[in-house]
N, C-alpha and C positions, 0 to 999 in steps of 0.2 A: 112571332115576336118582332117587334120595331126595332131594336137595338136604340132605343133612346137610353140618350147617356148625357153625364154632364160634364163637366169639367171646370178647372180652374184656368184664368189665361189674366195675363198681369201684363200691366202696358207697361213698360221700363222706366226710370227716369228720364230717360234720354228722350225718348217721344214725347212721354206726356209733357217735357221740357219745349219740345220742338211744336205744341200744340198740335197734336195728331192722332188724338183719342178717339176724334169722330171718323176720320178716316179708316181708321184701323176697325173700327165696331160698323162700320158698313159693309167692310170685306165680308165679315161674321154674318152679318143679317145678308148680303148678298148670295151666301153661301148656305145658307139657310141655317144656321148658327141662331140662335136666342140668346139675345144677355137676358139671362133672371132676376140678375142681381148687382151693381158695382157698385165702388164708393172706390173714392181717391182719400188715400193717407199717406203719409213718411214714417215707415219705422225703423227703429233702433237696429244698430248694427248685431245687438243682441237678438232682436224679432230674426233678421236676416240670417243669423247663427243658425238661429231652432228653424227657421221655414229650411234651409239648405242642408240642413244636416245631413243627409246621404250625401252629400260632395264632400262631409270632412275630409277626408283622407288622399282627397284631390291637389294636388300642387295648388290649384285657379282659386282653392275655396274663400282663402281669406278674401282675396280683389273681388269676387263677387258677391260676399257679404257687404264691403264696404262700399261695391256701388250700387247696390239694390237698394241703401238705405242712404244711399249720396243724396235724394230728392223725392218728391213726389211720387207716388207711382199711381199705379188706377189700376184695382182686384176686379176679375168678375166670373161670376157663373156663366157659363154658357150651356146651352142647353138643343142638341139635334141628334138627326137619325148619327150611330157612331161618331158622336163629336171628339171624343178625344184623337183618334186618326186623323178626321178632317183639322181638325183644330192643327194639327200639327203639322198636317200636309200645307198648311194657306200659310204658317207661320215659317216653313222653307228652311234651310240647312242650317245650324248656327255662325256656322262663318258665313254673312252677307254673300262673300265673294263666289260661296259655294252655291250657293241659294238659284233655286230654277227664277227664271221671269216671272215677274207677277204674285209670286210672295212676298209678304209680308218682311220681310228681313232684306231680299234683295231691292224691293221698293225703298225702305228706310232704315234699315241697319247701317250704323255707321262700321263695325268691326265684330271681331269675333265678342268681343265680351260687348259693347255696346249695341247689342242684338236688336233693342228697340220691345219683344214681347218674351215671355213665356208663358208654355203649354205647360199641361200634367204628362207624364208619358204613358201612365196605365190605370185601368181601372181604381187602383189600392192606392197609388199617388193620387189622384184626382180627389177620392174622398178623404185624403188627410188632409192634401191641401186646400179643399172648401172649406172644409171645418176650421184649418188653423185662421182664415180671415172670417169667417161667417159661422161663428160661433152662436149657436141660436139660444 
């Protein structure tokens, strides 16, 4: 078995703000990552609600609904051997500060919450979160 897997991986407003989508989806294809699929949208602080919903209950939840849907962002599939690990390993600690060299977060994270990406964290997140932007 390949362990091909897919995952969700969402460029933030804060990059895609900073023009850094291409940068960021070469790490992925560097890494042998496939985008299948992306589109750039803004949605509602409501969208951002239902996409988070397992943080309700988190102090951070509200601030990070209302800055996933502060601007822009950019959705995408991605698609390689165990991408959701890999995907998460390139994307590096969520506090920048914590983040090894050369990941994604410590390259352009500005802080903890403006992380710059997120990953799925496991198989049953990855395919809720395809589905909730790639509803086919």
């Amino acid at each position: 078995m390949s362990n091909l897997e897919r995952t969700l991986s969402i460029i933030k407003p804060d990059a895609v703000e900073r023009n850094l989508s291409e940068n960021i989806k070469s790490i992925f294809s560097k890494n042998n990552l496939s985008v299948l699929d992306s589109k750039k949208l803004h949605i509602s602080k409501d969208e951002a609600a239902e996409f988070y919903k397992v943080h309700q209950s988190k102090p951070f939840y509200d601030q990070l609904c209302s800055y996933l849907s502060s601007g822009p962002i950019e959705v995408m599939i991605l698609e390689g051997k165990n991408a959701i690990t890999k995907n998460r390993e390139l994307m590096g600690a969520t506090d920048p500060k914590n983040a090894k060299e050369g990941t994604i977060r410590k390259l352009y994270g500005i802080s903890i919450d403006k992380n710059s990406v997120h990953g799925s964290d496991s198989p049953d997140n990855a395919k809720a979160e395809i589905n909730f932007f790639f509803r086919k």
